[in-house]
N, C-alpha and C positions, 0 to 999 in steps of 0.2 A: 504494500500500500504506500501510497504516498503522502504521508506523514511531514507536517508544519514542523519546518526546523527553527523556526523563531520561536518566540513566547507567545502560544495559545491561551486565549481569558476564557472564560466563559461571563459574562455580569452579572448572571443572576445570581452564581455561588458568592459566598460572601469573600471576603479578600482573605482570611484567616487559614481559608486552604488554599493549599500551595498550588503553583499552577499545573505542577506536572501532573497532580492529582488529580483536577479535575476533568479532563475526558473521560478516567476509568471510575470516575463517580457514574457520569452519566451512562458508559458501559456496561454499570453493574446494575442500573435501571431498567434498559432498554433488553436486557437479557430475563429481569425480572417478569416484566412486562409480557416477553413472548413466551416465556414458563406459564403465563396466567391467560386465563378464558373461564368462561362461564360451566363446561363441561369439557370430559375428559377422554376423548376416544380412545388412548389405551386401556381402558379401564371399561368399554363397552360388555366385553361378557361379563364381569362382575357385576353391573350395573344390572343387564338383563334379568341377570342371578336371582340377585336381593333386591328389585324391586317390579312392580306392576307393568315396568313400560316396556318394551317391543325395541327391538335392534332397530328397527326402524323409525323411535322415537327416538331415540340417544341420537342417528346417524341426522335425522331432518334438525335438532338441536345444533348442533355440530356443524353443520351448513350452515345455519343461520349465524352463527359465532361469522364463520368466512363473508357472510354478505353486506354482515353490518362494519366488519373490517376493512369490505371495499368501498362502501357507501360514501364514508366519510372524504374520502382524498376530493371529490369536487367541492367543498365544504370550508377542509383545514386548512389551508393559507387564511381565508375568516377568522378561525376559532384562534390563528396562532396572533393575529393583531388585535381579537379581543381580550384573550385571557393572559396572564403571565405566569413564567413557567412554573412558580411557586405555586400559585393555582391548579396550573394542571395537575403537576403532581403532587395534588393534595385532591383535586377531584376524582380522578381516573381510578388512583389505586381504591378509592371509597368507594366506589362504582361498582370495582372487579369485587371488592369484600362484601359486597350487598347482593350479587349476582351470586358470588358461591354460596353463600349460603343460602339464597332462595331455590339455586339449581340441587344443593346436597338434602334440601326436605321438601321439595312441591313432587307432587307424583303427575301433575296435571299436565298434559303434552301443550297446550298453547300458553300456561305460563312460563314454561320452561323455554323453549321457543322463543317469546318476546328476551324472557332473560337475558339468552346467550345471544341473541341480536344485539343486543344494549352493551352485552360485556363486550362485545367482540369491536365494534365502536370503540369507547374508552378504553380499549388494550392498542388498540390501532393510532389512537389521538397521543395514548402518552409516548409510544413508540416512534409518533412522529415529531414529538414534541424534542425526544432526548437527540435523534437521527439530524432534526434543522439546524440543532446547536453545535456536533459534532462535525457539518458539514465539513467548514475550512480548518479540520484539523485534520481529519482525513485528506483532501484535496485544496490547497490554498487556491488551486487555479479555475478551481469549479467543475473540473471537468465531469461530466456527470455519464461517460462511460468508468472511471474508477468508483466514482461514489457507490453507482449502481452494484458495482460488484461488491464493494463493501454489506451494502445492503441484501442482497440474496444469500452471503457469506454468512451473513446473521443469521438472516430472517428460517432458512434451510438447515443451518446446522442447529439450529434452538430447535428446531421444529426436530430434529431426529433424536437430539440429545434429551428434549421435555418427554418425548415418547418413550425411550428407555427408562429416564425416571421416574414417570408417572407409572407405569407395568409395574416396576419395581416395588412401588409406595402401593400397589393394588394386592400386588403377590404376596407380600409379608405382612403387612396391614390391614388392607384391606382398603378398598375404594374412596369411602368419605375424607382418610387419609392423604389423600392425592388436594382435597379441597382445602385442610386446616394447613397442609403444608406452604400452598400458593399464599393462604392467607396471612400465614406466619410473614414470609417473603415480603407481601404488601405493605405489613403492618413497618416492617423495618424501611421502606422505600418511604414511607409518611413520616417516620421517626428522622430520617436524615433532612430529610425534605425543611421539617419544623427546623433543625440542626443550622442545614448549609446553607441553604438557600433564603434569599432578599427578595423583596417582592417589585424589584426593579426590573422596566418594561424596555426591552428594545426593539420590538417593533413601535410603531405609530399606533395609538389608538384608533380603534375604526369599531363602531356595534354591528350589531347583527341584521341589522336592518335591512332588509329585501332576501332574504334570505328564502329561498324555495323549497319549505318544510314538508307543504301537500305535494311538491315533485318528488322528493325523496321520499318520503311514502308512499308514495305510488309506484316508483321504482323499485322500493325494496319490498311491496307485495307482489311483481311482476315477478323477479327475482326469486322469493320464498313459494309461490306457488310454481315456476317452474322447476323447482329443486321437489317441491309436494308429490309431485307425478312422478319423476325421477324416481325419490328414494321408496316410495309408496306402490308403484307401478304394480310390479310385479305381485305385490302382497295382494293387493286388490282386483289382481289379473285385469289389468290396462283399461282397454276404453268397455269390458264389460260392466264395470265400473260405474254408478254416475258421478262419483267421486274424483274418479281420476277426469271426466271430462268437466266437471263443474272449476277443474286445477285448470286446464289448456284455457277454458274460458274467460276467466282470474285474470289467466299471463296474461292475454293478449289485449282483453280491455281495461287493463292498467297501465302496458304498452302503449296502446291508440291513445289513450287518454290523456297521458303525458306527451305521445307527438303534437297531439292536437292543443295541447295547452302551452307547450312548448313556442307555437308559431304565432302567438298573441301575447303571452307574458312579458315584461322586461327584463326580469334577469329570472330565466328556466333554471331547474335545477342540471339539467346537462342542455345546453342548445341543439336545436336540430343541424344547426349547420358544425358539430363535431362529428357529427355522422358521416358529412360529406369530404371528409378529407381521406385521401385513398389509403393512409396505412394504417387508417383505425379499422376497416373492413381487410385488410390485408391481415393485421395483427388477429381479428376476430377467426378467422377462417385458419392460421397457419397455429394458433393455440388450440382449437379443436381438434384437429388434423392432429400435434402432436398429442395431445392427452387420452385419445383414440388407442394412438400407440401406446402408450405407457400405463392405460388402464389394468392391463393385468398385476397392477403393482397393486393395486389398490380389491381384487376377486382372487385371479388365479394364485395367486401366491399364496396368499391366506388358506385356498381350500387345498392347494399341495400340500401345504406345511403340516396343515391339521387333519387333513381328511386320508393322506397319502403314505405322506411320513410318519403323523400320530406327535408329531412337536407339539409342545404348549405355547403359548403365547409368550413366554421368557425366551426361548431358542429364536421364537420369530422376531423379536424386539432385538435381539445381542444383532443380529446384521444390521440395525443400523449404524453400528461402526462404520459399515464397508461404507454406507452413502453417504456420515459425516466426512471419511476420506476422501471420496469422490466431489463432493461438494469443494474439499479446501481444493481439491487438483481441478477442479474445473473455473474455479473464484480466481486459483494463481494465473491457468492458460487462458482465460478472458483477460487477463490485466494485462499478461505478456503481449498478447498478440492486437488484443480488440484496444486497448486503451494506451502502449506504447508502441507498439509498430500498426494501427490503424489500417488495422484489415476491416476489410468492407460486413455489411451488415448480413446481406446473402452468404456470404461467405460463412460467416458463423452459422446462420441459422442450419447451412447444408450440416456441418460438422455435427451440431447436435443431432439434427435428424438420422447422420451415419452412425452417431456416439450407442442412440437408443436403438437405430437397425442392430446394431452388433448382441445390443444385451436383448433381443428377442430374440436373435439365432441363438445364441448359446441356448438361453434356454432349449429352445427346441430341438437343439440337438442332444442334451445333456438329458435332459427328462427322462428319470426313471425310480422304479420304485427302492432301490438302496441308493438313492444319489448321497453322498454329506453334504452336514450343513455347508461345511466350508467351501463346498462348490460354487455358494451363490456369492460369493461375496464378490468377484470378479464383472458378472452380472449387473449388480445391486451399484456398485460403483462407476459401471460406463451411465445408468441410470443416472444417479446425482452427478456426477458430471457434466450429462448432455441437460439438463431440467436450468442449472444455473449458467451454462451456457446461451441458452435460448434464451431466458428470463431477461437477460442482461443488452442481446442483442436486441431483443424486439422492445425492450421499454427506453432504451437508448434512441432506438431508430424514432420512434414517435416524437422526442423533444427539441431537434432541429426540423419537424417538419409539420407541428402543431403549432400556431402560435401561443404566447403565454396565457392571454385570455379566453382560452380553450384548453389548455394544455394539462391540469388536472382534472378537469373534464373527460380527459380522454382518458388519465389513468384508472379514473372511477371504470367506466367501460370496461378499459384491460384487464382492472385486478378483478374485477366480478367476472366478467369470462374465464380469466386464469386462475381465480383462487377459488369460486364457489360455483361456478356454472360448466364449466366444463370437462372434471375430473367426474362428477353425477353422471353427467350426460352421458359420457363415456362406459361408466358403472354399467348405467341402466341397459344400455345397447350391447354392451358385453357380458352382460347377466341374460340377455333373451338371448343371444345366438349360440349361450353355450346351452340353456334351453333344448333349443332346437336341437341342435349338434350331436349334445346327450341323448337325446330321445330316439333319435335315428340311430346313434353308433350302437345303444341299447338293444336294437331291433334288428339288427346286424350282428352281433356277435351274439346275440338270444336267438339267433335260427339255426346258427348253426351247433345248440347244444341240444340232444337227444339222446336216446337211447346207445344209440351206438359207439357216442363217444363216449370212451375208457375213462376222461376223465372225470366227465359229467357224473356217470354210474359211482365213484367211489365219494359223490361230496352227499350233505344233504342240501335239502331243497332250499335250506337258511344259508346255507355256506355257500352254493350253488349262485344263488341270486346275486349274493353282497360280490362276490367276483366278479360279474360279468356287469352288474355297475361300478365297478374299483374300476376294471380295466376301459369302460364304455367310458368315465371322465377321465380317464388317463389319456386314453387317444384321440377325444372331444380338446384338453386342453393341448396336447400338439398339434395337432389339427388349428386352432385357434391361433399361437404361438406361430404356426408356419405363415396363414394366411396373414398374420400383424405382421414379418417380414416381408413378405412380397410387398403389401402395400408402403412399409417405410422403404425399402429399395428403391419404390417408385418414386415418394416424396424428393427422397435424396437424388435420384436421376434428375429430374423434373429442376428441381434448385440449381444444382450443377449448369445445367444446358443452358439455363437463361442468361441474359449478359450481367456482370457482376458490376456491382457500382463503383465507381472510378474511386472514390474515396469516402468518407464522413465527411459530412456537408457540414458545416459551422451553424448554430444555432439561429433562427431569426433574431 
């Protein structure tokens, strides 16, 4: 990283601490911050366990955390000239400790829901609060191809590392444990807070005034009902459902509602004319495309590990080491290449695309019922690798080609496509076609067991059965693995062959 070799201030800490101290003040916030949310997806089968709610109420929870996380960026440059930082970080962590513990005793699926929306907001706000102070100590020169990397450096390696200790605090403790610990965390981020920090403002005051609250609610019910269908779908089997159609109907006239309110208002919560600029439907389509790919991180993996191998949820968590690695090697070959030798944006994008082709053939080549765990780890690391590669190229590419008064507009877009909309989307569409997949391979290796075959006659008809769906989703998920290669092969051809951009265009 590129590190301020003069004397870095921050103003709002008081003078009393030293200077060298304060970035890894706000470092040891900002990691606080991505340790905390409203709910705790490692801890989802426990949670199922010991209480009334449905895998599918932790998971629409949990979504909603990522949506109110992305909400906010068209917003925060506002909250950060009306609030001072003392504030925030005396609001936010109050927020998160009001959430856990509404999330660790409501059993009711739409408080729970609102909650983790709300936390996932104020985890998002102070995160960006500690990230805008940080900036020019990270980057003196602004450049916000390293900032970025800084930022998924974080943002990815919290995210693997909270997941390992949250399983941990589930395993040995037990679940609610995961919640008193965040709040422990908090309580000490308020405690310093009162400590270091002065209630001295460096932005310019500005209120909240024109502020598009019924936009953003209306977006972030567009949002949560299309995440409702998604993680719901399948449980309510789709559009037999009127539930699942009363969801599509939700998304789209919350959608229309705000385009239509959008072309009359004066200041929208996102404009319609963000829309119009070509790499925000660029970025939209080429983050689907990848999350498509890499969905079986988030299905197939889970039911190998558990259904195949017979791993507990501790053997599936310890590989997140391989993707904290993979993450720090892809954070250093972004900075090497994307932010001091300024290789083009295509350019990257192909790399990740080829990064995540490679860990879908392995897989599919490796797949088998004695594989070791330590197989995956090679895998699991081209994965985070190519994720913060991408992440870095395509949110970079947007800020020289957006202007500023649209510009976190468009991040709002991205991070809800990229953090809460499109990793579901993918779930759901790779949850029906192994569906299908399965049903047929079922019906295919269940014809040819009879009578005559020697080995059919020596099992029973329980032992018989669990085989011939053992091995129907065993060659259901290669079957699935091979076809997610061929299609990244393709993305990755396709990237390649187009003409590659001369250079990184300087900011408007």
């Amino acid at each position: 990283m590129e590190l301020h070799s003069g004397l870095f201030d921050v103003p709002a800490i008081r003078r009393f601490v030293p200077l060298k101290l304060k970035p890894f003040v706000l470092l040891a916030f900002v990691i606080v911050f991505q340790f905390s949310g409203g709910i705790y997806l490692a801890a989802v089968n426990e949670m199922t366990g010991s209480t009334a709610l449905l895998e599918e109420d932790i998971l629409m929870a949990g979504y909603a955390s990522m949506t109110g996380m992305s909400l906010i960026f068209a917003i925060v440059f506002r909250l950060k000239c009306r609030f001072s930082s003392r504030t925030v970080f005396l609001l936010c962590p109050a927020m998160i400790i009001a959430a856990n513990i509404v999330a660790m005793t409501t059993r009711s699926v739409p408080v729970l829901v609102a909650t983790c929306f709300t936390a996932g907001f104020f985890r998002m706000w102070g995160t960006f609060e500690c990230n805008s102070l940080l900036q020019l100590w990270i980057t003196p020169k602004r450049d916000f191809s390293v900032f970025f990397c800084y930022i998924f450096l974080l943002v990815q390696g919290c995210i693997s590392l909270s997941g390992m200790t949250h399983a941990w605090l589930a395993f040995l403790l037990g679940w609610e444990y995961i919640h008193l610990f965040v709040i422990g965390l908090l309580l000490l981020v308020m405690g310093a807070t009162l400590l270091l920090f002065n209630d001295r403002r460096v932005m310019p005051y500005i209120p909240l005034y024109g502020v598009d609250w019924l936009g953003m609610a209306l977006w972030g019910i567009a949002a949560l009902a299309i995440l409702f269908v998604c993680t719901y779908g399948e449980y309510y089997d789709w559009f037999d459902s009127p539930f699942i159609g009363a969801g599509c109907v939700t998304a789209v006239t919350a959608a229309a509602l705000n385009v239509w309110r959008a072309s009359f208002i004066r200041h929208p919560f996102i404009a319609n004319e963000t829309w119009r600029y070509p790499i925000v439907g660029r970025v939209i389509v080429i983050y689907v495309l990848f999350y498509v790919l890499i969905s079986p991180s988030h299905l197939l993996e889970h039911i190998y590990f558990e259904g195949v191998l017979d791993y507990n949820l501790m053997h599936f968590v310890s590989l997140n080491r391989a993707v904290v690695i993979g993450t720090v090697a892809g954070a250093g070959f972004t900075w090497l290449t994307f932010c001091r030798r300024k290789w083009p944006y295509q350019r990257m994008v192909a790399i990740a695309f080829a990064t995540v082709t490679a860990y879908l053939a392995i897989c599919y080549f490796t797949l088998d019922y004695d594989l070791p765990k330590a197989a995956f780890a090679v895998p699991l690391f081209l994965r985070g690798f190519g994720y913060v590669v991408i992440a870095v190229a395509l949110l970079t590419a947007m800020s020289p080609r957006v202007p500023f008064v649209h510009f976190f507009q468009a991040v709002t877009i991205q991070n809800t496509v990229s953090a809460a909309l499109a990793g579901p989307i993918g779930v759901a569409v790779l949850e029906e076609v192994l569906k299908q997949v399965g049903q047929r391979n079922a019906m295919l290796l269940g014809s040819a067991v009879d009578r005559v075959n020697l080995l059919a006659s020596r099992l029973m008809t329980g032992e018989l059965y669990g085989a011939v769906q053992q091995q129907a989703l065993m060659v259901s998920m290669k079957e699935i693995f091979g076809w997610l290669t061929i299609a990244g092969i393709g993305c990755t051809l396709v990237l390649l062959l187009r003409r590659d951009d001369a250079k990184q265009p300087e900011r408007q």
